[in-house]
N, C-alpha and C positions, 0 to 999 in steps of 0.2 A: 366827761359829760354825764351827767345825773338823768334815767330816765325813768318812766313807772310803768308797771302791770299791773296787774289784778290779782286780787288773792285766789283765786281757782288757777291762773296761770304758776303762783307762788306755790301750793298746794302740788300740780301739777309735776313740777321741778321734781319735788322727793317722788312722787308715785311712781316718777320713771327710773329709777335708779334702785339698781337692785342694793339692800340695805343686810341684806345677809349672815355678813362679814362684820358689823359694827359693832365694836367693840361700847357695851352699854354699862359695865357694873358702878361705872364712878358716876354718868348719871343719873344712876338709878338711886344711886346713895342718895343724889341732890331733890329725889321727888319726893313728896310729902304723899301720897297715895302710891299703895302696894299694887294694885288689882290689873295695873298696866301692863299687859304679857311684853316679851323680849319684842316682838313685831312692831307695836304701839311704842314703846320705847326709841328704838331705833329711829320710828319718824319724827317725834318727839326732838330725839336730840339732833335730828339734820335739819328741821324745822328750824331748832334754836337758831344752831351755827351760822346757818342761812341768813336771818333776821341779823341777827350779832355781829358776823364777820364774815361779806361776801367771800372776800380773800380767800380767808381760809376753809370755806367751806368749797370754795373751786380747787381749791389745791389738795383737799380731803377727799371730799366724792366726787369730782367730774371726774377721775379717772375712774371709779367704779365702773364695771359696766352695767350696761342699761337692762332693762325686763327685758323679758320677751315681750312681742307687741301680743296682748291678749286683748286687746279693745272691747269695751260693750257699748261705743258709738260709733257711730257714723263717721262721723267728723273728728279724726283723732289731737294729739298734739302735737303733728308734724308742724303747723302752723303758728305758731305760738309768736308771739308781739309784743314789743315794748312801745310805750308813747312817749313822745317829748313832751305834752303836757299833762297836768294832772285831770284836765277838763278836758281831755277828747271826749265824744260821742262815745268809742267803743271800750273807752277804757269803762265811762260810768255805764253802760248797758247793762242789759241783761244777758247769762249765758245760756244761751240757747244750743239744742243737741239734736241728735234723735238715737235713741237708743236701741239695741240689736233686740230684740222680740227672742226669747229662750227659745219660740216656735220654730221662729224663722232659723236658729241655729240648729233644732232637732231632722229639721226638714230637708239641711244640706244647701240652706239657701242664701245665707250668710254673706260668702261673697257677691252672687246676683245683687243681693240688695244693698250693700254698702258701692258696686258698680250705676245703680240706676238711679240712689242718690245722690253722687256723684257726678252725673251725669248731666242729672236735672235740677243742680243748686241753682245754677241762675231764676228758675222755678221758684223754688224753696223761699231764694230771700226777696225776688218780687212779689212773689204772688202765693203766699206760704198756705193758703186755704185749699187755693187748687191742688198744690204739690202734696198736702195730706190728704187730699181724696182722692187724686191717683195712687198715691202708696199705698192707701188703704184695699182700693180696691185691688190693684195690680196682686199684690201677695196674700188677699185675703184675711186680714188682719181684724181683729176682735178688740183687743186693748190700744188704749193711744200710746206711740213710742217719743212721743213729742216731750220734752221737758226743759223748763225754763229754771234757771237759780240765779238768784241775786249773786252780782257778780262779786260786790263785795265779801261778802259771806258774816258781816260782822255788824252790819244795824244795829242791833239795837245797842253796840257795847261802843257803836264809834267813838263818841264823846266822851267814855270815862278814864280819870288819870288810872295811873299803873295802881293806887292805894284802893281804888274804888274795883277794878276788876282782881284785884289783890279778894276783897273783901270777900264776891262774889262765890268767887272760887271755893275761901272759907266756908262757906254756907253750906253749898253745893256739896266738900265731903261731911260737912255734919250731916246733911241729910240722908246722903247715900250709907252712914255709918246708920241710921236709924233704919234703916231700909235694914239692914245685915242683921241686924240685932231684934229688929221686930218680932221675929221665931223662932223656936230652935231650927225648925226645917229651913228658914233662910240661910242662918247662919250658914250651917252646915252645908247646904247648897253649894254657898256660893263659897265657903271655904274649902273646897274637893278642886269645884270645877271654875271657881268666877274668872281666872286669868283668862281660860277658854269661852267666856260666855257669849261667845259667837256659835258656839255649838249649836245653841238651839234651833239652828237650822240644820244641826244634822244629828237628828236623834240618835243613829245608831252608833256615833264616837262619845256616847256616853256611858258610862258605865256604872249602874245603880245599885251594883252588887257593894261597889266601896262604898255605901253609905250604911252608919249604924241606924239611922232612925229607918225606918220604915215608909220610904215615900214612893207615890209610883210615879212614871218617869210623865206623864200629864203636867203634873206638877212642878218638877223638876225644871220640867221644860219652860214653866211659866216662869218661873222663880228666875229662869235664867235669861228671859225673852224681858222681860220688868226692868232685872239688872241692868243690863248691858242698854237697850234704847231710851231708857229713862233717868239713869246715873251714870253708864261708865261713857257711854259715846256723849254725852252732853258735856261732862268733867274734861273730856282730853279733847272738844272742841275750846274748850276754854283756855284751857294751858295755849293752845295755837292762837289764841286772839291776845294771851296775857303777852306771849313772844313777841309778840309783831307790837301791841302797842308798846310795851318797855324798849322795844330794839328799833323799829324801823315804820314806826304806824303809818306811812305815806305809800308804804313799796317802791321805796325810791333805792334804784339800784345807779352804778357804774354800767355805762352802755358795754363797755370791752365784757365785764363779767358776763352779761345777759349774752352776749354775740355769742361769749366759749361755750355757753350752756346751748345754743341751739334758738335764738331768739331772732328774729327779726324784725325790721322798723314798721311800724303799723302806717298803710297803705293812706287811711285815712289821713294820720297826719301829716304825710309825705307829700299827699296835696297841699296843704293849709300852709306848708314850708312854701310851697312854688306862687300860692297865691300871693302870701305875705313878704315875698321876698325874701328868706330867710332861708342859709345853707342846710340843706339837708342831713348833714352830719353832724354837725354841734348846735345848730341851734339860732345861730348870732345872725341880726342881718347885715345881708349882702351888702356892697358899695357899688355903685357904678352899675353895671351890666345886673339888672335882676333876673335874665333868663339864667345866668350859670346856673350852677346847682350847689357849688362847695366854692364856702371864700377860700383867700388867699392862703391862708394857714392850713386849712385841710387840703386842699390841693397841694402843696408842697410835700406834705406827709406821703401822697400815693407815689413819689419815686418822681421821674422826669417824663418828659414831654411825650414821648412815643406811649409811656404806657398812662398816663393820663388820658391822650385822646381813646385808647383804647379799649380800657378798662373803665370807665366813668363811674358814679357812684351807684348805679341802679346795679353794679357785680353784689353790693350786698343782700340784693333782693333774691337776683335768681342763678339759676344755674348757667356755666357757659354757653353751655348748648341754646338755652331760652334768650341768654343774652346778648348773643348773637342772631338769633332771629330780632329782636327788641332795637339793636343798633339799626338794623338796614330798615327796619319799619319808620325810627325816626329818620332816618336816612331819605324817605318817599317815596321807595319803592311797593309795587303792588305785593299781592298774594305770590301770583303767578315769577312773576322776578323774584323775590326773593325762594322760590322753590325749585326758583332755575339757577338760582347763583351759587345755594347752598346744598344743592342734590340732595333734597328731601320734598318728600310728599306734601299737599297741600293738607292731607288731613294733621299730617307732624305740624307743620305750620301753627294751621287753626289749635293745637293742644298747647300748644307754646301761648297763643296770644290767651288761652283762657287762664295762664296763670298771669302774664303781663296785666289784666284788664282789671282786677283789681286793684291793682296800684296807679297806674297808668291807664285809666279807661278807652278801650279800644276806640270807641265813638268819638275820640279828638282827634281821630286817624284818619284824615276826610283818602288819602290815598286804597286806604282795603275798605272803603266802602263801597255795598252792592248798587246797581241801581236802586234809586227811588220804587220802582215797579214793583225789583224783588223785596223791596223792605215792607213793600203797601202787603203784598199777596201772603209774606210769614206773618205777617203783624195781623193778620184779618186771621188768618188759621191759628195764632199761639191764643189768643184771646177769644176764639171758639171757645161753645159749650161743648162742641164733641169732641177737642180736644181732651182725652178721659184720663188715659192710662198709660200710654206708652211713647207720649215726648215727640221725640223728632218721626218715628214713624206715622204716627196720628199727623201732623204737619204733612210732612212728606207725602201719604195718604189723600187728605184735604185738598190739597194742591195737585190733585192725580198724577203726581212723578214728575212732573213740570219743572219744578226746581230739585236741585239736585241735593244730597245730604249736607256738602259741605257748605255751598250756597246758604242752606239755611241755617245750621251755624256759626256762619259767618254776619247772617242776618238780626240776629236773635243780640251780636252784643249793641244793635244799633238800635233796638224798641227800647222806651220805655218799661 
C-alpha cells in the first residue's frame, strides 16, 4: 500500500541518520558542482537513493545508526507520519515548531522548557496566542521561538518538468561561477575555504594566514557569508527538489518502508478511515460491518483469532503498555477501573490517554468523562485571562484546590 509525507518529514529521514561512513567518491564523480563538502554530499546522495530506491535505501542506511538526539525544537521527530491521502489537512499544512532559545540552553533551562511545552500542547494547538504568552512570559524570553515553514518546501518549482528545473539549476551555477570570478579576493576566498563556507560563523577556524592576497578576515568573512546563503545552500536546495521531482515528486512511499523507518499512520486520517468506512490498513472499503477496523485480507495477515482480538490495529499506533490501557477504555471501563485492574496510577493513566487522544479523541469516551460541574468550573478557569503562565497550577489555583490535578486533566480533553 502506497502512502505520502511531506517533504520536511522526507528531509527529516536523512537528518536522523548518522551519514558518517558513506562512502561518497563515485557520487561525487556524478556532480556537476565542486564546492559540495563530503557532509553535503553524503545527504545528497541518501536523499537520492531515498527518492530513487526506497528499497535500497532501507536496506543501505536504516541500519546505520541514528544521531544523537541534539534537537533545537521542541517538538522532535519522534512523531513522524505517513497519510493515506494525498489531500489530508496535515499532510498540506503548515510546519509548525518552537525552537530552543540559545538563552534558554545557556541558562540550564533546556529541559524545563521542552517539559512545559510539552505539558501545555493541548494549549499550544488550541489556543496557540495564549500558549505564546505564557512561554514568553514564564522563561522571560525576548525573541520569538515560534516558526512556521511551508511544508512542502518546493512551491514555486512544484509544476516544473525535470528539463525545466534541469535548466534552473544550469543558471544557478553560472551564476555562482560569476560570483567566484568576480575578484581575485573572491576567487581566492572561496578557493582556500568555500567547501567550509559554513565557517563564517565561526571566525576563528579560519585561517588568513594561507591566503596570498592580502585581505582582512571582515571580508573574508563576507565573501564567505554571500557564498554559502546566496549560491551554495540555494544550489544544493535545488539538487533536493531536482531528486524528488525526477524520482518521486508525490512522496509517495510503500507504507512497510515508512513503518521500518519509524513512521506512523497520521491520526487525522485514521479518522476519515472510520468515518468513511474504510480499513485502516490498506485503504479499501469495508463490506458488511463498517464498525471493524481492517477488512478481511488485512485481518487474516495478523495471524489467528486470539491474537486478532488482542492485538487489533491501533498496536501500530502505540505502545503495549498505552495499548492496553486504550483496549479496556474501549472496553467501558472508568479511570478508576482501569487503574485498579492494571495496578497503575491514575496519573499513568491520564499520560497514556494524552497520547491515545490524538488519534482516538478522548471526548468520544463518554465512560472517563468528569462530571458536567467539573468540566463547567476547568472550562471557566482554562479560558481565564489570569490563567497566565503556569497551566494546570493557575487552574488548580483558580479553582482554590477544589478539583484535583488529575481531575483537571482529565477535564481539559473534554473542552473545546
Amino acid at each position: 500500500m502506497n502512502v505520502y509525507i511531506t517533504n520536511f518529514n522526507a528531509n527529516s529521514i536523512i537528518n536522523q541518520i548518522d551519514l558518517s561512513e558513506v562512502d561518497v567518491f563515485e557520487f561525487k564523480k556524478d556532480m556537476r558542482y565542486k564546492w559540495f563538502n563530503k557532509g553535503e554530499l553524503r545527504q545528497l546522495k541518501a536523499l537520492y537513493t531515498l527518492f530513487s530506491d526506497p528499497y535500497l535505501f532501507n536496506e543501505q542506511f536504516n541500519k546505520v545508526k541514528s544521531k544523537t538526539n541534539n534537537t533545537k525544537y521542541v517538538f522532535g521527530s519522534g512523531n513522524r507520519s505517513f497519510h493515506l491521502s494525498p489531500n489530508c489537512n496535515r499532510l498540506l499544512s503548515d510546519y509548525q515548531n518552537i525552537m530552543i532559545p540559545d538563552d534558554i540552553v545557556k541558562r540550564g533551562l533546556k529541559v524545563e522548557f521542552i517539559e512545559w511545552c510539552e505539558e501545555n500542547k493541548e494549549i499550544y494547538l488550541k489556543y496557540p496566542d495564549q500558549f505564546k504568552f505564557r512561554l514568553k512570559n514564564k522563561f522571560k524570553l525576548e525573541l520569538d521561538p515560534f516558526i512556521t515553514k511551508n511544508n512542502s518546501g518546493y512551491e514555486e518549482y512544484k509544476n516544473y518538468s525535470p528539463e525545466e528545473i534541469e535548466k534552473v539549476i544550469h543558471q544557478t551555477i553560472f551564476k555562482t561561477s560569476k560570483f567566484i570570478n568576480r575578484s581575485s579576493n573572491n576567487h581566492e576566498v572561496i578557493s582556500l575555504f568555500g567547501l567550509q563556507s559554513f565557517n563564517y560563523k565561526n571566525p576563528e577556524k579560519i585561517d588568513c594566514d594561507l591566503l596570498i592576497n592580502r585581505i582582512n578576515k571582515t571580508e573574508v568573512i563576507e565573501i564567505l557569508k554571500d557564498f554559502e546563503l546566496n549560491y551554495k545552500k540555494p544550489l544544493l536546495e535545488l539538487f533536493k527538489i531536482q531528486f524528488r521531482i525526477k524520482n518521486n515528486r508525490d512522496l509517495k512511499f510503500d507504507k512497510n518502508i515508512l513503518t521500518t523507518l519509524g513512521f506512523k499512520q497520521c491520526g487525522n486520517c485514521l479518522k476519515n478511515t472510520k468515518k468513511e468506512g474504510l480499513c485502516n490498513k490498506c485503504g479499501k472499503k469495508l463490506r458488511g460491518d463498517t464498525t471493524k477496523e481492517l477488512c478481511t485480507s488485512c485481518w487474516s495477515e495478523k495471524g489467528d483469532l486470539k491474537d486478532k482480538v488482542n492485538s487489533q490495529a491501533e498496536n501500530d499506533f502505540f505502545s503495549q503498555t498505552v495499548n492496553e490501557t486504550y483496549n479496556l477504555l474501549k472496553s467501558g471501563k472508568s479511570i478508576d477501573d482501569i487503574s485498579k485492574y492494571r495496578n497503575i496510577s491514575k496519573a499513568t493513566i491520564l499520560k497514556h490517554l494524552k497520547e491515545i487522544d490524538p488519534i482516538f479523541p478522548i471526548k468520544d469516551f463518554s465512560n472517563v468523562k468528569p462530571s458536567n460541574y467539573i468540566i463547567n468550573k476547568v472550562e471557566s478557569a482554562y479560558k481565564s485571562k489570569l490563567i497566565t503562565i503556569n497551566g494546570l497550577k493557575d487552574i488548580y489555583t483558580f479553582l482554590d484546590g477544589k478539583v484535583d490535578y488529575d481531575d483537571i486533566r482529565l477535564a481539559l480533553f473534554f473542552i473545546e
